[in-house]
PAZAPA-4460 file (N, C-alpha, C; in steps of 0.05 Angstrom, whole numbers, plus 32768, in hexadecimal, padded with zeros to 4 digits):
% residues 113
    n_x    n_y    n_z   ca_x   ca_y   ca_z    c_x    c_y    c_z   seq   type   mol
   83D4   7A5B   7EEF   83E6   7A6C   7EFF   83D6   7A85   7F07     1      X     A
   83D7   7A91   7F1C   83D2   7AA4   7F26   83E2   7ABF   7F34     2      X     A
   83D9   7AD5   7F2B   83E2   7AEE   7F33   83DA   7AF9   7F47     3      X     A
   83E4   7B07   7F59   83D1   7B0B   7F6D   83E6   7B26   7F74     4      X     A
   83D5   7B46   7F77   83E4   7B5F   7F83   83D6   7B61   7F9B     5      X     A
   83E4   7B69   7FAC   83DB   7B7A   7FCC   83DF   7B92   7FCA     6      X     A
   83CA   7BA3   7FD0   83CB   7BC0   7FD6   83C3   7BC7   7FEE     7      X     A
   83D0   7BD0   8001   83D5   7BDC   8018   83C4   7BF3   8023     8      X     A
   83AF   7BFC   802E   839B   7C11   8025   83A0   7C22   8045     9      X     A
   83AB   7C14   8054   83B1   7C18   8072   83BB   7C3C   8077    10      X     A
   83CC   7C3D   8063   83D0   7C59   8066   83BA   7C6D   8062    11      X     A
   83AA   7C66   8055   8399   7C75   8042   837D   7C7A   8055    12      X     A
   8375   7C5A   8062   835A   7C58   806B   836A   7C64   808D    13      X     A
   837F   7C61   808D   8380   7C76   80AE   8389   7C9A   80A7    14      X     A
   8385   7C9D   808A   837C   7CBB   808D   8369   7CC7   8085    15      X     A
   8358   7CB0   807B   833A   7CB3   8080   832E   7CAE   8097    16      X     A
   8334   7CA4   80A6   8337   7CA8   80C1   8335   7CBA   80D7    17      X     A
   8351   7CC4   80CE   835F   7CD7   80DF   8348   7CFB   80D7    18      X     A
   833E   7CF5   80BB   8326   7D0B   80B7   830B   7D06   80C4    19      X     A
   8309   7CEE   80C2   82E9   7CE8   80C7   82E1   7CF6   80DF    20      X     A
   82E9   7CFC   80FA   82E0   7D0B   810C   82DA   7D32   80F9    21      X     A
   82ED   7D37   80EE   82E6   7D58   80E5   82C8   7D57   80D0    22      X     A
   82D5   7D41   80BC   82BD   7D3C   80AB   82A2   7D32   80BE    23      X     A
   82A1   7D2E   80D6   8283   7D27   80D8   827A   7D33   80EC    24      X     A
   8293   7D4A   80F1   828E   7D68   8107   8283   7D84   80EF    25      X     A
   8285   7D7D   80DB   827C   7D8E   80C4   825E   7D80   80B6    26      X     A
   8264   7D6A   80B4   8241   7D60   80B1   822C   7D61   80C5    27      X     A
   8234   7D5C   80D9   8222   7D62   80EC   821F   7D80   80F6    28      X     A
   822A   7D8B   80F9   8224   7DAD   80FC   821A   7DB6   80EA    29      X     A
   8215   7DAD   80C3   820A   7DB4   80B4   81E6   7DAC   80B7    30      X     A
   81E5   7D91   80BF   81D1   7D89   80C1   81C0   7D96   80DF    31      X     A
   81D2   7DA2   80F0   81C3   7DAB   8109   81C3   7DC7   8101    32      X     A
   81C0   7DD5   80F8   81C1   7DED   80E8   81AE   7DF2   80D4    33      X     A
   81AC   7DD9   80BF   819A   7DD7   80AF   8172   7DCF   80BD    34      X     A
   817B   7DB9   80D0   8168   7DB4   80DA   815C   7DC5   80F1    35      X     A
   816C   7DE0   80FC   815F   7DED   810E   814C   7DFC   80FC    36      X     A
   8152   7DFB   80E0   8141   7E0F   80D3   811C   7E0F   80D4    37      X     A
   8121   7DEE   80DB   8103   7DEB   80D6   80FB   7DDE   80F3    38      X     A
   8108   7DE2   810D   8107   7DDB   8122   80EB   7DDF   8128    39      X     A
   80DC   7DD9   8134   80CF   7DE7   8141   80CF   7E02   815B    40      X     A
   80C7   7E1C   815C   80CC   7E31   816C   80C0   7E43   8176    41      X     A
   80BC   7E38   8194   80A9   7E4E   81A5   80BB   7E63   81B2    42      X     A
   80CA   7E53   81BC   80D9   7E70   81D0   8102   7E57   81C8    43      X     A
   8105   7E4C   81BB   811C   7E4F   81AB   8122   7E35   81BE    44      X     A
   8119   7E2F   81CF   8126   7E15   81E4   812C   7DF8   81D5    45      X     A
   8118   7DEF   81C0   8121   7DDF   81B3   813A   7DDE   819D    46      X     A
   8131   7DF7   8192   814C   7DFB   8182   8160   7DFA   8196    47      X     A
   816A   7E07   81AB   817E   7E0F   81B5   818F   7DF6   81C6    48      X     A
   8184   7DE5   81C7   8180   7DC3   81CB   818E   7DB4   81B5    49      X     A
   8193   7DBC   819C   81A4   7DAB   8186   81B5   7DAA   818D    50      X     A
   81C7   7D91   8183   81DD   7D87   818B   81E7   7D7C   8174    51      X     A
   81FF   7D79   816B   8209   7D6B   815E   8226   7D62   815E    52      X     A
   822B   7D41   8168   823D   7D35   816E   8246   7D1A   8159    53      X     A
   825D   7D1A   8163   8269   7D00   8157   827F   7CEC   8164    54      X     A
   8281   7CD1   8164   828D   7CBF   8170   82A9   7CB5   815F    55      X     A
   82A9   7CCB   814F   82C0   7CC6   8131   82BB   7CB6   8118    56      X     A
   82A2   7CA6   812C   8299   7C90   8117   827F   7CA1   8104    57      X     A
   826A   7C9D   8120   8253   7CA4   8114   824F   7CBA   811D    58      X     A
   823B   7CDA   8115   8235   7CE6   8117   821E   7CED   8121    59      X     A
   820D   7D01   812F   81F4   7D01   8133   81EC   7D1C   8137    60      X     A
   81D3   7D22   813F   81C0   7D3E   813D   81AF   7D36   8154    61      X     A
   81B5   7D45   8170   819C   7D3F   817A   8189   7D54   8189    62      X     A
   816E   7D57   818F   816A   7D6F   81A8   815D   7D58   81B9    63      X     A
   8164   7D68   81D6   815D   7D69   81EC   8152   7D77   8204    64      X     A
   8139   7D6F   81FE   8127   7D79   820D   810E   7D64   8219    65      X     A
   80FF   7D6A   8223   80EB   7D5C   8234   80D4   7D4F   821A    66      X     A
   80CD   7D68   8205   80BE   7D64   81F0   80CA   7D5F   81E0    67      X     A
   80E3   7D5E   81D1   80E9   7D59   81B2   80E2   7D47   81AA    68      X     A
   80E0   7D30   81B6   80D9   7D19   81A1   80BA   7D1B   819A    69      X     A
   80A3   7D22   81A7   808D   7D2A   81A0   808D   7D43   8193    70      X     A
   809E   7D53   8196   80A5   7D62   817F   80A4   7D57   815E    71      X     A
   80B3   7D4E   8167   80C1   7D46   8148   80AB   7D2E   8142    72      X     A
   80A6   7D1B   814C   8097   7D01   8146   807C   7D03   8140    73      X     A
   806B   7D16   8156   804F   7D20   814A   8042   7D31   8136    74      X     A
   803B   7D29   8127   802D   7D37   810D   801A   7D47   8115    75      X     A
   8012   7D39   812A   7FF4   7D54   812E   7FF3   7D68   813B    76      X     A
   800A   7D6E   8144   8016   7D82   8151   8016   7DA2   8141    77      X     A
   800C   7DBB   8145   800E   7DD5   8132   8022   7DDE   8136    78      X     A
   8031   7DEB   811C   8055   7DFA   8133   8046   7E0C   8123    79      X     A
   803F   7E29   8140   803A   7E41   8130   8056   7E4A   812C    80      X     A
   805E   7E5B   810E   8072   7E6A   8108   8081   7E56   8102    81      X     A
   8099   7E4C   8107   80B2   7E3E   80FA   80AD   7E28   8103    82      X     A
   80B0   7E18   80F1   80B4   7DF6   8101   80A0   7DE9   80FB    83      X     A
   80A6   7DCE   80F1   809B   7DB9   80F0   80A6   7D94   80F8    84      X     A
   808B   7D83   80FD   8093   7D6D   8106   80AE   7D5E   80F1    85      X     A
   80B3   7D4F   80FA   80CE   7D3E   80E9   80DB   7D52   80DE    86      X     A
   80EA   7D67   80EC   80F3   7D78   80E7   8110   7D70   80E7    87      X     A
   8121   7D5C   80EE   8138   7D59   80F3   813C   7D39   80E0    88      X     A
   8122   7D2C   80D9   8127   7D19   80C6   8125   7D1D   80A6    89      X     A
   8113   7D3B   80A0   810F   7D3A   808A   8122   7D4C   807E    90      X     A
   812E   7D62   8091   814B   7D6A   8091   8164   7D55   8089    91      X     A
   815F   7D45   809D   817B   7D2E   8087   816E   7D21   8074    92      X     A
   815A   7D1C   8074   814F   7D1B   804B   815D   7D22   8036    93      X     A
   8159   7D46   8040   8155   7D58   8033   8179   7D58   802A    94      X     A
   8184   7D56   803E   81A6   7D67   803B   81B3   7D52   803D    95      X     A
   81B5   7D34   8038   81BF   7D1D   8031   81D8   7D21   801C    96      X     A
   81D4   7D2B   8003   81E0   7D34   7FED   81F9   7D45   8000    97      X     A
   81FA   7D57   8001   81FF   7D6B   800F   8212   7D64   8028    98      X     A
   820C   7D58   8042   8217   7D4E   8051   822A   7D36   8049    99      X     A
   8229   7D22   8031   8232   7D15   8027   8254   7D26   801D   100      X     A
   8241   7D36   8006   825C   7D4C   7FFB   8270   7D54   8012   101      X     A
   8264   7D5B   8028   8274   7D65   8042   828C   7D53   804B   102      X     A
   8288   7D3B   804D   8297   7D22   805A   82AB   7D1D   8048   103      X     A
   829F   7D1A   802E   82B4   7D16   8013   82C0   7D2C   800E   104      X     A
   82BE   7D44   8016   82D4   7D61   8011   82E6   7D5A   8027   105      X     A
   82DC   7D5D   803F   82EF   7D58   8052   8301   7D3D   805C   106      X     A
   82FC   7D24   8053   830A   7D12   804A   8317   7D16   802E   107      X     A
   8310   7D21   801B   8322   7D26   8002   8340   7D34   800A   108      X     A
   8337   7D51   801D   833F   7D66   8024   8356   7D4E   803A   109      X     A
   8357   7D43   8046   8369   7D34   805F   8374   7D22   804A   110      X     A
   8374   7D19   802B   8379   7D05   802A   8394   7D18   8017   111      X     A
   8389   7D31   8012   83A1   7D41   8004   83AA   7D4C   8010   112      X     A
   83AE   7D48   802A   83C9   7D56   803A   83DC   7D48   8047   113      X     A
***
């Protein structure tokens, strides 16, 4: 013989949901914030080029400019004064922990109201 319960999670996973856009408008502004730190900076154009967007689903960090990705991608590149290459990958390395905590406060935070 067999037992069998249904649990219903529908309410629950559409107010995690209904947070996931705030939660990943707070991780990503953390991470574009954190990663301008080590931007590279001559006259502020690349920094000033960060972006950080989301589709509700997924989140992202990006700059736009003519050079960023040789920015960011070339190692042999000198940044006099602030900034270095993989500046925006070793930033989400770095604050993984952190941006993690962010999504789980603010889904915790939507799931107790």
């Amino acid at each position: 013989m067999k037992v069998t319960s249904t649990i219903d999670l529908s309410d629950v996973l559409g107010k995690i949901l209904d947070e996931c856009p705030e939660a990943l408008d707070l991780a990503t502004e953390h991470l574009l914030s954190e990663s301008n730190k080590s931007c590279p900076h001559e006259d502020g154009t690349l920094e000033r080029s960060g972006r950080a967007s989301n589709d509700g689903r997924r989140g992202a960090v990006s700059y736009d400019t003519p050079y960023a990705v040789r920015q960011h991608e070339d190692m042999s590149l000198h940044h006099d004064g602030k900034g270095q290459a993989k500046w925006l990958e070793v930033t989400m390395a770095q604050e993984k922990q952190a941006i993690a905590q962010i999504v789980a406060t603010a889904v915790r935070k939507g799931l107790d109201s």
